[in-house]
KEZA-706479 format. One record per residue: residue number from 1; x, y, z of N, C-alpha, C in turn; residue in one letter. Coordinates in pm, whole numbers. Each point is the difference from the previous one (the first is absolute). Example, Ala and Ser with C-alpha at 12.3 -4.5 7.8 and 13.67 -1.06 7.14 Angstrom:
# KEZA-706479
{1 {1319 -569 780} {-89 119 0} {90 120 0} 'A'}
{2 {-35 105 -72} {82 119 6} {-77 109 73} 'S'}
# end
This chain:
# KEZA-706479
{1 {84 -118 0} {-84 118 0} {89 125 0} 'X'}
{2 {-30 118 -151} {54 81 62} {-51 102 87} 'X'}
{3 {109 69 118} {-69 89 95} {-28 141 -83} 'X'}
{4 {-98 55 52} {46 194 -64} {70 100 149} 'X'}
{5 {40 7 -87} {57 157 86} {9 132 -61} 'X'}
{6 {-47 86 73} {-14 168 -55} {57 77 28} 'X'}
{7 {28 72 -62} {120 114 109} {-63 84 -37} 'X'}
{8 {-77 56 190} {-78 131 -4} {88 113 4} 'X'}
{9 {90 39 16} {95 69 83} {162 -19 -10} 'X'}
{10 {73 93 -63} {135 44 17} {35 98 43} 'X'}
{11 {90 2 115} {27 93 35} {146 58 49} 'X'}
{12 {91 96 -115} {135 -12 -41} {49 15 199} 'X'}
{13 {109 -74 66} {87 77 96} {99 34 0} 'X'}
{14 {43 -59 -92} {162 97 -71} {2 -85 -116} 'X'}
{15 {96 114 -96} {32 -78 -108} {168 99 -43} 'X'}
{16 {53 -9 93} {154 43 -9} {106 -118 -3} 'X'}
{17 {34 -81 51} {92 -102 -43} {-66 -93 -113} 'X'}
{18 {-104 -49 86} {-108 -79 -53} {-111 28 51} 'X'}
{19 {-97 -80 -87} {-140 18 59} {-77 -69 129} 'X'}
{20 {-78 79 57} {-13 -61 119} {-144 38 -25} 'X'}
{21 {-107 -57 -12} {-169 2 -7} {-54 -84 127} 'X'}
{22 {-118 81 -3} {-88 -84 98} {-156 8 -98} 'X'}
{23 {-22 -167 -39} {-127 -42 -26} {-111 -77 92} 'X'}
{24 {-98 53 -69} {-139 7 104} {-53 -129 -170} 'X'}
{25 {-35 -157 103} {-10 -43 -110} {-183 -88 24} 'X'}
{26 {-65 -64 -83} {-70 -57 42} {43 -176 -38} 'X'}
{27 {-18 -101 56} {75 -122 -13} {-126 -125 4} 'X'}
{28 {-6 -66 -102} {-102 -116 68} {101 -98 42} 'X'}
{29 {-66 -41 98} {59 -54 85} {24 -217 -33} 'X'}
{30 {72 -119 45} {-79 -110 -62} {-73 -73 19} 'X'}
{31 {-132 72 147} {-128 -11 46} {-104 22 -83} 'X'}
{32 {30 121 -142} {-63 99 -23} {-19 108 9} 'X'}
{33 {4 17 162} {-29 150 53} {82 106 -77} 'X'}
{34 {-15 148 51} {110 61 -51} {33 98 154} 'X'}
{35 {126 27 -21} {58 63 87} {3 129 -64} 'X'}
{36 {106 129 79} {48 109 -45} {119 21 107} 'X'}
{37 {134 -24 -62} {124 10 10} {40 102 -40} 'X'}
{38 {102 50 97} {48 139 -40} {186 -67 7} 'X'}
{39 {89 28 -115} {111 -60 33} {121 100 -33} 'X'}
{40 {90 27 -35} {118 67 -14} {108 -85 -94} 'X'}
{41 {31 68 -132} {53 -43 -103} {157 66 7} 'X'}
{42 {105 -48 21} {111 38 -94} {5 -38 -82} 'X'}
{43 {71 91 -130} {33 -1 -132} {106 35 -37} 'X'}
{44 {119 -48 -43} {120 73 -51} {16 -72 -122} 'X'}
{45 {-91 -46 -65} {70 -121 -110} {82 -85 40} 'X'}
{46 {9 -119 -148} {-26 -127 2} {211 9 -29} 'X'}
{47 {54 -81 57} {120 -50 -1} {112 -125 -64} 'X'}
{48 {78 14 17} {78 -182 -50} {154 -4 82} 'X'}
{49 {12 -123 45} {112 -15 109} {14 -104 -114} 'X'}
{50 {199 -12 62} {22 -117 -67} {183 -46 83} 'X'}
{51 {47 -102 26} {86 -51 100} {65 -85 -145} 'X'}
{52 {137 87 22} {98 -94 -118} {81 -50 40} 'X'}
{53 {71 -137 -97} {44 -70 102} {109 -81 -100} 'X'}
{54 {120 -29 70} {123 -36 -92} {53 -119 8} 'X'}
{55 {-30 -82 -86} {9 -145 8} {119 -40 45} 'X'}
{56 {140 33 -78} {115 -26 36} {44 32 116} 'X'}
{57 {-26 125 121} {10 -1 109} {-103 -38 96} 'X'}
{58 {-107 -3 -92} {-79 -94 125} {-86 201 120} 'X'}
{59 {21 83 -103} {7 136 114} {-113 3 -120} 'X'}
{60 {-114 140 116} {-104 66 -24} {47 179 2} 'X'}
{61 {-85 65 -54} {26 168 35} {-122 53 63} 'X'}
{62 {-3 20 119} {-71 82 101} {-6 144 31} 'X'}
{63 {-81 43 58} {19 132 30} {-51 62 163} 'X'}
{64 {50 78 30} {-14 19 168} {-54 175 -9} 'X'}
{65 {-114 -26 40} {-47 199 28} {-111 -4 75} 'X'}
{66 {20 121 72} {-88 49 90} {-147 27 -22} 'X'}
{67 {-78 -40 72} {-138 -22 -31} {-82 47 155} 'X'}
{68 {-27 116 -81} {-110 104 136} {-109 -113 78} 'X'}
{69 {-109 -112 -59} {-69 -75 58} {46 -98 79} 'X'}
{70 {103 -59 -23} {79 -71 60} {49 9 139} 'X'}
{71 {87 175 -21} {74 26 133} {-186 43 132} 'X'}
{72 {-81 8 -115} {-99 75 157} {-79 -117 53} 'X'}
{73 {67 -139 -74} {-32 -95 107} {38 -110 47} 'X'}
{74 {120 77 66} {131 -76 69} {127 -77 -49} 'X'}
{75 {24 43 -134} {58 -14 -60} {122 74 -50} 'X'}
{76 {142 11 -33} {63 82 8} {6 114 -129} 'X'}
{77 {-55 -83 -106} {-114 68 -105} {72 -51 -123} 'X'}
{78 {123 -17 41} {129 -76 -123} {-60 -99 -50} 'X'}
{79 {-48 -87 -116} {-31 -100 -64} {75 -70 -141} 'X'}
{80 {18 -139 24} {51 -17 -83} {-117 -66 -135} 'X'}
{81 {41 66 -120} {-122 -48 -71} {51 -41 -160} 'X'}
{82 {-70 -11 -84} {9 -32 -143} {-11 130 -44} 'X'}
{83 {57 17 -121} {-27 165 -52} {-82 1 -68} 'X'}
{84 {-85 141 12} {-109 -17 -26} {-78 151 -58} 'X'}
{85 {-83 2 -43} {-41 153 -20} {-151 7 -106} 'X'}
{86 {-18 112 -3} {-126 73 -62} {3 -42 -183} 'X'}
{87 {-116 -36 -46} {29 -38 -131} {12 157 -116} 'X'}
{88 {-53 99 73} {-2 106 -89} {14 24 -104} 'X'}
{89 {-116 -111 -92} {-13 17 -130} {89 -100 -26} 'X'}
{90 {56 -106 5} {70 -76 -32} {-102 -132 30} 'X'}
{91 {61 -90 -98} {-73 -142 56} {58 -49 105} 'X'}
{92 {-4 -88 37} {45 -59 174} {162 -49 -81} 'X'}
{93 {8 -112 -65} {162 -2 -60} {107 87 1} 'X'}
{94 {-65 138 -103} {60 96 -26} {45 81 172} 'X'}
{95 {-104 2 93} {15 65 78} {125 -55 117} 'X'}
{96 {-42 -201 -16} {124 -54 90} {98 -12 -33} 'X'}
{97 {49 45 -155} {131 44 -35} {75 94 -15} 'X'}
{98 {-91 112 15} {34 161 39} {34 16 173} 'X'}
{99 {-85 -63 36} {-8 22 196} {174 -90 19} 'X'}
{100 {-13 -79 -43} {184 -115 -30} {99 109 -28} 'X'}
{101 {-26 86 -83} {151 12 8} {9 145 31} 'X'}
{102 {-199 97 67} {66 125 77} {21 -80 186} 'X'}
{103 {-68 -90 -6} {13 -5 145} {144 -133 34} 'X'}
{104 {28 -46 -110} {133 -143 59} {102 58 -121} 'X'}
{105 {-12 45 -104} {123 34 -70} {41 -115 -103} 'X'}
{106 {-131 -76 -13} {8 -110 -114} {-76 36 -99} 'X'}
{107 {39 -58 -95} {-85 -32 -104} {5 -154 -2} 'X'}
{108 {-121 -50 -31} {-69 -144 22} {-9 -68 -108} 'X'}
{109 {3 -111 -15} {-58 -122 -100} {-76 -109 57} 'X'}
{110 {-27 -82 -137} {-116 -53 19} {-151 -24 143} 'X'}
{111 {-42 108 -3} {-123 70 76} {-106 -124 -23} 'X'}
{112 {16 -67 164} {-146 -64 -36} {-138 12 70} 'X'}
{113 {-113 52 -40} {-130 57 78} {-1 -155 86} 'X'}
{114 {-57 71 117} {-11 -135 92} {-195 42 39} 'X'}
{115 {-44 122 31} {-134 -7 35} {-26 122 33} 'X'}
{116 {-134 70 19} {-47 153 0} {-82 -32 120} 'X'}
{117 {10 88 85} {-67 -1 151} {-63 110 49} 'X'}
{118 {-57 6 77} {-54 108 126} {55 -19 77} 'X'}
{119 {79 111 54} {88 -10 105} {-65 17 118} 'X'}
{120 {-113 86 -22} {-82 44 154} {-174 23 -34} 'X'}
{121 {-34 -57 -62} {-118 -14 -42} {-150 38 118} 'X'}
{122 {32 13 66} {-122 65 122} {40 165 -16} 'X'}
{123 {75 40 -59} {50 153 47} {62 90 -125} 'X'}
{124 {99 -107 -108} {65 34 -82} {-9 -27 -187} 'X'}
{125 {-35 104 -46} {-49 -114 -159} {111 -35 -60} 'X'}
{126 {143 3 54} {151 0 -79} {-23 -134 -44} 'X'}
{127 {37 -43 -132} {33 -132 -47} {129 -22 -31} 'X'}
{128 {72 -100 31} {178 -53 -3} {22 -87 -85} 'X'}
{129 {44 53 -78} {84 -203 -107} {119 43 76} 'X'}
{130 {19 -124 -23} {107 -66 78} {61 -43 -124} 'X'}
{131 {170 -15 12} {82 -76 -89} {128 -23 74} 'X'}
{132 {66 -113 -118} {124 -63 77} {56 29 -175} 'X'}
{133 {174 -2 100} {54 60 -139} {161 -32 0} 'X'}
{134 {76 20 -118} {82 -48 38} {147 142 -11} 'X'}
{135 {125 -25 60} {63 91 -1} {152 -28 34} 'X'}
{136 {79 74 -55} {170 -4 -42} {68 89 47} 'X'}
{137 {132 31 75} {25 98 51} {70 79 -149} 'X'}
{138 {-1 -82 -147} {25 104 -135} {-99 61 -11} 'X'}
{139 {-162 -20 69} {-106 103 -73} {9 88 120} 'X'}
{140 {109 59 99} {-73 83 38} {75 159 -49} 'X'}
{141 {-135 62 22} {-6 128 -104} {-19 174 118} 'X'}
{142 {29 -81 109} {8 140 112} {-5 -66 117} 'X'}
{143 {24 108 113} {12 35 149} {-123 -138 81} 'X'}
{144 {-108 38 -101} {-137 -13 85} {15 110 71} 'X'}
{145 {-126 -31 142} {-1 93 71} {-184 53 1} 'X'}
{146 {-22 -1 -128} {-133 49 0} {2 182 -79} 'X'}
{147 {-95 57 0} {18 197 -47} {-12 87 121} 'X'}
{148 {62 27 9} {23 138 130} {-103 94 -9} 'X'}
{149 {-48 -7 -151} {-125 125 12} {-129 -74 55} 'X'}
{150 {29 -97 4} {-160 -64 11} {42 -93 183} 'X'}
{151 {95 60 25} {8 -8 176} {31 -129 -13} 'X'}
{152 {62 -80 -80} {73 -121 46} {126 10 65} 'X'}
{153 {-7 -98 62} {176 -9 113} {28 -118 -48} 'X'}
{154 {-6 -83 -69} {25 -184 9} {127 -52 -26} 'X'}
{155 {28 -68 96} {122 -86 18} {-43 -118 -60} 'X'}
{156 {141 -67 -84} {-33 -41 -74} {74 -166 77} 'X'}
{157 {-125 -137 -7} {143 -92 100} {-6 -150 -141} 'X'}
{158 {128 -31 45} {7 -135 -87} {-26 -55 84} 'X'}
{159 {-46 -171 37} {10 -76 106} {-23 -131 -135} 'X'}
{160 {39 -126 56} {-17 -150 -24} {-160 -1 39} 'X'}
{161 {-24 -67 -144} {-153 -19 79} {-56 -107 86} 'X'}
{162 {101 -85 39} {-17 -72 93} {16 121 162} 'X'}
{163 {88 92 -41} {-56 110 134} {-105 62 -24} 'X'}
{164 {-42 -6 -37} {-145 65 -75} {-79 -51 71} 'X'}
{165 {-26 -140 -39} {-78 -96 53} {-37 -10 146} 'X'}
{166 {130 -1 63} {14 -24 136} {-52 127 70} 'X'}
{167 {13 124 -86} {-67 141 81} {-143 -4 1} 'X'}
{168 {-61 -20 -123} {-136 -57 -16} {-57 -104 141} 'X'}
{169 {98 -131 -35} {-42 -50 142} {-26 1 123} 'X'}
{170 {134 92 39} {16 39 139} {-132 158 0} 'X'}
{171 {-98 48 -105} {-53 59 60} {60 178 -27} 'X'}
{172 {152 51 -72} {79 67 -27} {1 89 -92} 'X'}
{173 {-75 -53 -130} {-40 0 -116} {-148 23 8} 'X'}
{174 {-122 111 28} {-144 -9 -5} {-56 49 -96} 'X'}
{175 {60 64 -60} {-68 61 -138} {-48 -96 -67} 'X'}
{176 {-163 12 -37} {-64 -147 -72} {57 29 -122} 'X'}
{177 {38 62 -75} {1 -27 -143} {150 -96 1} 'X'}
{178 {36 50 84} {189 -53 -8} {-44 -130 56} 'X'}
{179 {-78 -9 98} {-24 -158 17} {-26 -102 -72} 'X'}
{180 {-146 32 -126} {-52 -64 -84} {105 -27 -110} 'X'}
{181 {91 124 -31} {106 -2 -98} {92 -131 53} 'X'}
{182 {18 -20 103} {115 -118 66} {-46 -142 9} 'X'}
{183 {-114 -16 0} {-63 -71 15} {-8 -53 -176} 'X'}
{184 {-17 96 -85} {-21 -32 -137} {131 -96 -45} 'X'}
{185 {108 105 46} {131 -36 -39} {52 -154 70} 'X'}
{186 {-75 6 88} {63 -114 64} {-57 -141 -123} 'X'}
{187 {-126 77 33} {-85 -147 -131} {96 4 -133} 'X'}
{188 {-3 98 -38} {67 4 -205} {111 -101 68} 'X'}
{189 {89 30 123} {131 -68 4} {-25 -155 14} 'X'}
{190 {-67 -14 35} {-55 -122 58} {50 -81 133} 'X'}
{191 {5 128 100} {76 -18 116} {-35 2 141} 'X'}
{192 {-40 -98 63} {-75 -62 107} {-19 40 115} 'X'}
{193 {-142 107 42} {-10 126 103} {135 -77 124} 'X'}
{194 {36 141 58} {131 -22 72} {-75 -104 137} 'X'}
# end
């Protein structure tokens, strides 16, 4: 059965970084009934992460930056994650090979889509492809680091992805996208949860 839902009501509360709305909605419910939910939307657009990874050393390229939601809840706000960014007019590919080599200083090969997600789906409409990819210390083509105009700081880390793994495990590693990405990689490798 499908449900209906109406949206009586938008109502902008900022739209300076991103958008932040509050809808006034009507919902049938899967009693029938209908409710009226009032909920709160972020919007910044839809994204693509992607975690590359170098066969011959057996090493991944990560990235470590500060994240305002993080530190305000108990956290030191530092995260280590997959690089990642805004598709801005780019397809998700195009975008996880641009975000590669402003934020790690690579340029990438063979890019493989692994899956498109909701990262926060009660709150957030961002959608993520995800990819795994591969990489040479001959393709790299800068610093990394990320753009200074657009308030990046990012440190850029190599690690074995068997340390990878083990940060994930121990709990070290929380960023879901970087999780699902490790988890992918572990499968393509065909290598037996730690």
């Amino acid at each position: 059965m499908k449900r209906r839902v109406v949206i009586d009501k938008v109502e902008p509360l900022s739209h300076r970084w991103a958008k932040l709305d509050r809808y006034t909605i009507r919902y049938q419910r899967s009693d029938g009934r209908e409710d009226v939910l009032e909920r709160e939307v972020h919007d910044h657009g839809h994204g693509a992460t992607v975690l590359p990874y170098d066969a011959r050393r057996g090493t991944v390229l990560l990235v470590r930056q500060f994240r305002l939601p993080a530190y305000l809840h108990d956290h030191d706000g530092f995260l280590i994650e997959a690089c990642a960014g805004l598709l801005d007019g780019d397809d998700p590919a195009q975008c996880a090979k641009r975000e590669a080599e402003e934020e790690l200083g690579f340029r990438l090969a063979n890019l493989r889509f692994m899956t498109t997600v909701y990262m926060t789906p009660g709150a957030v409409t961002e959608r993520l492809s995800l990819f795994i990819a591969d990489y040479d210390h001959d393709a790299r083509v800068g610093a990394g680091g990320g753009e200074a105009h657009e308030g990046e700081d990012i440190e850029v880390l190599e690690m074995a992805f068997d340390a990878m793994r083990r940060l994930v495990q121990e709990g070290r590693i929380i960023d879901a996208k970087t999780v699902m990405l490790s988890l992918f990689l572990e499968r393509e490798l065909g290598l037996p949860p730690l």
